[in-house]
C-alpha positions as CSV (number, residue, x, y, z in Angstrom):
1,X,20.8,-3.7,-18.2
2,X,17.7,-4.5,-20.1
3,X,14.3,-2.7,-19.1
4,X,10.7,-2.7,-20.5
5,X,10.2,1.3,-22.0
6,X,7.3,2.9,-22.7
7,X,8.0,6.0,-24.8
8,X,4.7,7.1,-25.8
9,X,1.2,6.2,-24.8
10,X,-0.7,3.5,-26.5
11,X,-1.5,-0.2,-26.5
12,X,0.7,-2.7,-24.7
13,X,2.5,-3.3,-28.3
14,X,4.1,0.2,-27.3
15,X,6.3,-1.3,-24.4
16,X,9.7,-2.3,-25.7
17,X,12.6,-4.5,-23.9
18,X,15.8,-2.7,-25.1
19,X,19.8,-2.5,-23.4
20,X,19.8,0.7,-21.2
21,X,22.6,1.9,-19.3
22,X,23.1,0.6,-15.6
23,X,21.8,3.6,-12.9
24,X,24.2,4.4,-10.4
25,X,22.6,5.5,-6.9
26,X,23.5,8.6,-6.0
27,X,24.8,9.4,-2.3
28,X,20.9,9.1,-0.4
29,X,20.1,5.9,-2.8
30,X,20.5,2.2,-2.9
31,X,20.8,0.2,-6.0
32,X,18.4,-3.1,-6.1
33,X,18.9,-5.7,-8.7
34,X,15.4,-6.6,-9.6
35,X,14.2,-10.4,-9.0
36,X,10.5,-9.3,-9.7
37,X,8.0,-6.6,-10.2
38,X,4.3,-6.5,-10.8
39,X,2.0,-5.3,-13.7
40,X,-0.7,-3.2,-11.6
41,X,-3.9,-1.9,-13.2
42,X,-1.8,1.9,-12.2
43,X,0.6,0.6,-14.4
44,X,-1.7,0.0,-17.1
45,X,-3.5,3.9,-16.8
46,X,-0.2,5.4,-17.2
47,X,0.6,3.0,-20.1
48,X,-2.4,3.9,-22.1
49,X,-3.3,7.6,-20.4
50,X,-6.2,5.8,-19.3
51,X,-7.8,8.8,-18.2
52,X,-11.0,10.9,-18.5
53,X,-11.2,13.9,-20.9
54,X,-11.5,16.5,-17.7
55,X,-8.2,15.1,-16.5
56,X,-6.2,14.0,-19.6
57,X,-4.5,17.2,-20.0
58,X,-3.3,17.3,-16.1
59,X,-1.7,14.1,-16.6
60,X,-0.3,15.2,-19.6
61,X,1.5,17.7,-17.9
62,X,1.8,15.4,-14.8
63,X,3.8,12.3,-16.5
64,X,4.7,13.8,-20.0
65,X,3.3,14.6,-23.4
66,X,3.7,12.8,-25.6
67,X,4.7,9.7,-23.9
68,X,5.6,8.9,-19.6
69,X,8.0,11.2,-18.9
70,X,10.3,8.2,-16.6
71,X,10.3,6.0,-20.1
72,X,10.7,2.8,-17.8
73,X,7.4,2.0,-16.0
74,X,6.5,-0.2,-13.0
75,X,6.0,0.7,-9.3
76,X,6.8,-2.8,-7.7
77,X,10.0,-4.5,-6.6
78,X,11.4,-7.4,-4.9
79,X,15.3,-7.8,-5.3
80,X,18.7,-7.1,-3.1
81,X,20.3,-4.3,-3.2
82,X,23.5,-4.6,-4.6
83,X,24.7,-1.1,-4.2
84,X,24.9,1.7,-2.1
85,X,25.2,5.5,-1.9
86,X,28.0,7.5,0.6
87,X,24.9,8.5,3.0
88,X,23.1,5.4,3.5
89,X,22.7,3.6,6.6
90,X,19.4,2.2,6.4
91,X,20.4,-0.6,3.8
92,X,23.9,-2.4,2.9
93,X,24.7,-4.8,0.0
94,X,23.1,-8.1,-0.4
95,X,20.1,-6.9,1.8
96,X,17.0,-8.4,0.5
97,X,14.3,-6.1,0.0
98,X,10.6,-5.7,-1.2
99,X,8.9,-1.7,-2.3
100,X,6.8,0.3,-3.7
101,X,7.8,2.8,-6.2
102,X,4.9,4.7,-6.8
103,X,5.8,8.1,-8.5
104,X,9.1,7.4,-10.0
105,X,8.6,4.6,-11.2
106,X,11.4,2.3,-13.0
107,X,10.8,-1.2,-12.0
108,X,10.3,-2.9,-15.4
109,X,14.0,-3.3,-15.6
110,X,17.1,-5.1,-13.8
111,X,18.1,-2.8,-11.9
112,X,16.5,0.4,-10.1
113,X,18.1,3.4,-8.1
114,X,15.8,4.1,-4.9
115,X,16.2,7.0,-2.2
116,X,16.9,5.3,1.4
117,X,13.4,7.1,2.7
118,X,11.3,5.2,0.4
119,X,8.4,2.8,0.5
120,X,11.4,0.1,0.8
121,X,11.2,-2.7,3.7
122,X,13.1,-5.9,4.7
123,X,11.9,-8.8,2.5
124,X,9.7,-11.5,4.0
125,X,12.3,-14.3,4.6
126,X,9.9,-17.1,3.7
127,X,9.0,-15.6,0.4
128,X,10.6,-15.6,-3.1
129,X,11.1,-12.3,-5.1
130,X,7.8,-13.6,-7.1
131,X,5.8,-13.7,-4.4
132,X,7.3,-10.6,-2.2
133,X,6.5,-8.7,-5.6
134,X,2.8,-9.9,-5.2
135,X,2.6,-8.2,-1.6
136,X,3.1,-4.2,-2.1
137,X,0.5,-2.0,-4.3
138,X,-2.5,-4.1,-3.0
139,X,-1.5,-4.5,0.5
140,X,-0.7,-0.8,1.0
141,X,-3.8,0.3,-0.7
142,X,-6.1,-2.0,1.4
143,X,-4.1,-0.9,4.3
144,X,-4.7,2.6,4.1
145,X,-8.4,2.4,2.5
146,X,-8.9,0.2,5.5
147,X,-7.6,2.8,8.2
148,X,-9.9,5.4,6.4
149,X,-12.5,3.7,7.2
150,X,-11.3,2.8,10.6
151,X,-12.0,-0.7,10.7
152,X,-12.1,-2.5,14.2
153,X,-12.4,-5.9,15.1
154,X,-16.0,-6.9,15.5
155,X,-17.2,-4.9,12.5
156,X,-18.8,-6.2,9.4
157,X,-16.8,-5.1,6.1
158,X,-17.8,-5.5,2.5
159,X,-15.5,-5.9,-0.1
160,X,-16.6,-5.2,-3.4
161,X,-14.3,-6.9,-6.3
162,X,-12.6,-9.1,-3.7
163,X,-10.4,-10.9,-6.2
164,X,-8.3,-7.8,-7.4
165,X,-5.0,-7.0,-6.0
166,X,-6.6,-4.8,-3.2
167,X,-9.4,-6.8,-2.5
168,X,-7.2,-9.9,-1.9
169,X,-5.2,-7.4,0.8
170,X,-8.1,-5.9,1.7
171,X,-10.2,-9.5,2.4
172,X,-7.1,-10.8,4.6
173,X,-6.4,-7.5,6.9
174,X,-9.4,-6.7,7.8
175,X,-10.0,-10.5,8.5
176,X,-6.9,-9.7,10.5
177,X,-7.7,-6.4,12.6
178,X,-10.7,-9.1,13.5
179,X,-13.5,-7.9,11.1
180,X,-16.3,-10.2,10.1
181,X,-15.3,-9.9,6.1
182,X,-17.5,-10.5,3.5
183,X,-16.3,-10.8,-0.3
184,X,-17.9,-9.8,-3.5
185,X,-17.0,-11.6,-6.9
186,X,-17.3,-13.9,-9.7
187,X,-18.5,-17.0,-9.5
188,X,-14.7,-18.2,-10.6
189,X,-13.3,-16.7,-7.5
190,X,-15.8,-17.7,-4.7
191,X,-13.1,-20.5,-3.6
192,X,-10.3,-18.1,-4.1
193,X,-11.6,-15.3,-1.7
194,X,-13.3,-17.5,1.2
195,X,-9.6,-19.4,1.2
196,X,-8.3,-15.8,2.1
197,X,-11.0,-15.6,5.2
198,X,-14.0,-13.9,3.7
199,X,-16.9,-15.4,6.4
200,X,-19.1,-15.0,3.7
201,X,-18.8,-14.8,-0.3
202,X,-21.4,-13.1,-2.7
203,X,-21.3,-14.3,-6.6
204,X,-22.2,-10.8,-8.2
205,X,-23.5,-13.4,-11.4
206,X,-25.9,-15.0,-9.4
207,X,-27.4,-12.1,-6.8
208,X,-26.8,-8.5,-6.2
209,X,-25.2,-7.5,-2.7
210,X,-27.9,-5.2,-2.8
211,X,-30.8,-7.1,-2.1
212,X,-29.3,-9.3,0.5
213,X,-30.7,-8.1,4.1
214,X,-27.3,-7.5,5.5
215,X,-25.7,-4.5,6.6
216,X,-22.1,-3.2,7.0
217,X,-20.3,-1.2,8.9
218,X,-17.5,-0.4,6.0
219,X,-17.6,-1.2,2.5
220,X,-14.8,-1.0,0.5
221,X,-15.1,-0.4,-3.1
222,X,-11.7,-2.1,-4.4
223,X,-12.4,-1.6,-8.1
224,X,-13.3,1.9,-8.2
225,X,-17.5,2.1,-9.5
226,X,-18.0,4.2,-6.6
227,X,-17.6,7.6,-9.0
228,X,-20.6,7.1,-10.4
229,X,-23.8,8.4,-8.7
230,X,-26.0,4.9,-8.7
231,X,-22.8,3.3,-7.6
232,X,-22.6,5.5,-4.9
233,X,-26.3,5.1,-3.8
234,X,-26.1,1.2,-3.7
235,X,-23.1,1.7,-1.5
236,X,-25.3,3.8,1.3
237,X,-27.9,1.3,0.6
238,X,-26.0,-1.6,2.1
239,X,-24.2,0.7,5.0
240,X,-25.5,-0.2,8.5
241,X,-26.1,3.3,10.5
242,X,-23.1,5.4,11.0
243,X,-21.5,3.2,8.0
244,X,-18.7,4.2,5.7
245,X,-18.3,3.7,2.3
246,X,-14.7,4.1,0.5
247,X,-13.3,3.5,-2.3
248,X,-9.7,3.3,-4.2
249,X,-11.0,6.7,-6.2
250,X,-10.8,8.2,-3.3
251,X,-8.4,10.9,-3.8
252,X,-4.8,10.1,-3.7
253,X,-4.1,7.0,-0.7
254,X,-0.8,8.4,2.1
255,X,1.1,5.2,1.9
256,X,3.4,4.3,4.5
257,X,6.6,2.8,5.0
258,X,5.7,1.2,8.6
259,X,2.6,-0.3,6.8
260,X,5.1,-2.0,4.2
261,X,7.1,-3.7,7.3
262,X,4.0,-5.0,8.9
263,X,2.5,-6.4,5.4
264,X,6.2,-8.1,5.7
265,X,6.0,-9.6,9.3
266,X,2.0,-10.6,8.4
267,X,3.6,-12.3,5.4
268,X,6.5,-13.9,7.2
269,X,4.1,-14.8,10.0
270,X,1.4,-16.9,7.4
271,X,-1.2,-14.0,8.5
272,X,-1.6,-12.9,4.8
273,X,-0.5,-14.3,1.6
274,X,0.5,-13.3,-1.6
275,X,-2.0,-13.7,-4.4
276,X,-0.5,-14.7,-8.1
277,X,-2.2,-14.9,-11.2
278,X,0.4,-15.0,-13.6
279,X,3.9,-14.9,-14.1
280,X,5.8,-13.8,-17.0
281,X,9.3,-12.9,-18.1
282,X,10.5,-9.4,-18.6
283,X,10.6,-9.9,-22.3
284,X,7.3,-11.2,-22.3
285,X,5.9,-8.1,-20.7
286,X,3.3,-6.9,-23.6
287,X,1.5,-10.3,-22.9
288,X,0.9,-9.2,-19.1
289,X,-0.2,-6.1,-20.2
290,X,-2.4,-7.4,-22.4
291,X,-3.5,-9.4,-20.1
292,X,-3.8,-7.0,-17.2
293,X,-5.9,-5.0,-19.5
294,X,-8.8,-7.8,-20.1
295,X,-10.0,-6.6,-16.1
296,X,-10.2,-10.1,-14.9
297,X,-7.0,-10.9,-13.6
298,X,-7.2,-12.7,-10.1
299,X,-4.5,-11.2,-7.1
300,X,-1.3,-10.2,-9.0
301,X,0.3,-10.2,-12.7
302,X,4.0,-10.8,-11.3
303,X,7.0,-10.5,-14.3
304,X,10.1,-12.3,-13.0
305,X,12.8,-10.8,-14.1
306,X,15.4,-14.0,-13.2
307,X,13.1,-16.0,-15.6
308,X,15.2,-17.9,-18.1
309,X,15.9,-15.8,-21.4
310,X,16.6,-12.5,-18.7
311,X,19.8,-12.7,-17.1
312,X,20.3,-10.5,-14.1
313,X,24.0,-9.9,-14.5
């Protein structure tokens, strides 16, 4: 099969597409041959060891050395499965199938092995691979970030860098638990984000959310700036009493399965939609790294991995 690998940390240039051999799922695995996957800004830390001095040397020892320890990166599938273990009953062949892959990684490729228990879920019927793909590591972020915060209908909820992968999720569940959603971006996504249901959408190049006179029950920092200390004090600046302020540093997110099958019934339903920048072929992936990198990519960098010059065979 032909995968992207990553065998030491670097630049995009460092990401390779080269003929590896075809897994074989073992007896509590399925098999998926890979329609699509995503390039996520995760995907890019581990890529580069993206990290902090404090913690380079934990993820080091967390993901390898010298380069990721699982050469073949990518957290993000839509495919069928195509093969099964002795043990599994949740899945048979030529079920169509959308996941998330977050520690093992594997994705950049044609194929991937996946244990039955995982963030794996029926794929929205109405959806191709590309866009199923787009539908995953933001919408199970937002998801949980969004039940830490305990978002109700009625509430008013911030979203800070609502054009990002999570802040597209984010914008259209909370819209959809019945929040009163208001958006913060560029001036080059203002359409973008009210089309997703933001009631309201702040240009961060124009004014500063700041010195606006509203007030929010939740805001949700989908970017990560909330580390910082003067980030964190314009967050409880904006926060109505009793507020709360999170944020995607916070910690590592529980994702869940059952949240990946309601993403897929909102999705099949028309209740949420899946965001895509760009699309690129597998052997085109340093160019969505590259890309991924600039920080101003819009929704989801999807690689296709049916796109002509790949065959899936």
């Amino acid at each position: 099969m032909k995968a992207a690998i990553c065998t030491r940390y670097g630049p995009p240039e460092v990401l390779q597409v080269e003929e590896l051999a075809t897994p074989v799922p073992r007896k509590n695995e399925v098999r998926v041959r890979i329609g699509a996957t995503a390039v996520t800004s995760s995907d890019t830390y581990v890529r580069g060891l993206r990290l902090s001095p404090v913690y380079r040397i934990l993820g080091r020892l967390a993901l390898g050395w010298n380069g990721p320890r699982q050469p073949v990166l990518g957290m993000v599938l839509s495919g069928v499965v195509d093969s099964v273990g002795a043990n599994v009953r949740s899945f048979k062949v030529g079920d169509r199938v959308f996941g998330f892959n977050r520690h093992r990684f594997g994705t950049y490729a044609q194929y991937v092995c996946w244990p039955q228990g995982g963030l794996l879920a029926p794929r929205p019927a109405n959806l191709t691979d590309e866009e199923a793909a787009a539908i995953p590591y933001g919408g199970l972020l937002a998801a949980h970030f969004l039940r830490k915060a305990g978002v109700r209908a009625g509430q008013r909820v911030l979203v800070f860098g609502a054009s990002g992968a999570v802040g597209t999720s984010a914008v259209q569940l909370a819209r959809h638990l019945g929040a009163e959603v208001t958006g913060v971006c560029s001036s080059a996504n203002v359409a973008l984000v009210a089309s997703l249901g933001a009631t309201r959408v702040i240009d961060y190049t124009g004014e500063d959310f700041v010195d606006r006179p509203e007030r929010y029950d939740v805001v949700l920092d989908a970017v990560g700036k909330r580390k910082s200390a003067s980030a964190l004090r314009r967050c409880r600046h904006v926060l109505a009493p009793g507020g709360t302020c999170v944020s995607v540093d916070d910690g590592s997110p529980k994702l869940r399965r059952e949240d990946l099958v309601l993403l897929g019934e909102l999705a099949e339903k028309g209740a949420i939609k899946p965001v895509i920048d760009r699309t690129y072929a597998l052997e085109d992936i340093v160019d969505a790294h590259t890309y991924v990198d600039t920080g101003h990519k819009r929704g989801n960098v999807i690689v296709s991995v049916t796109m002509t010059g790949i065959s899936s065979e």
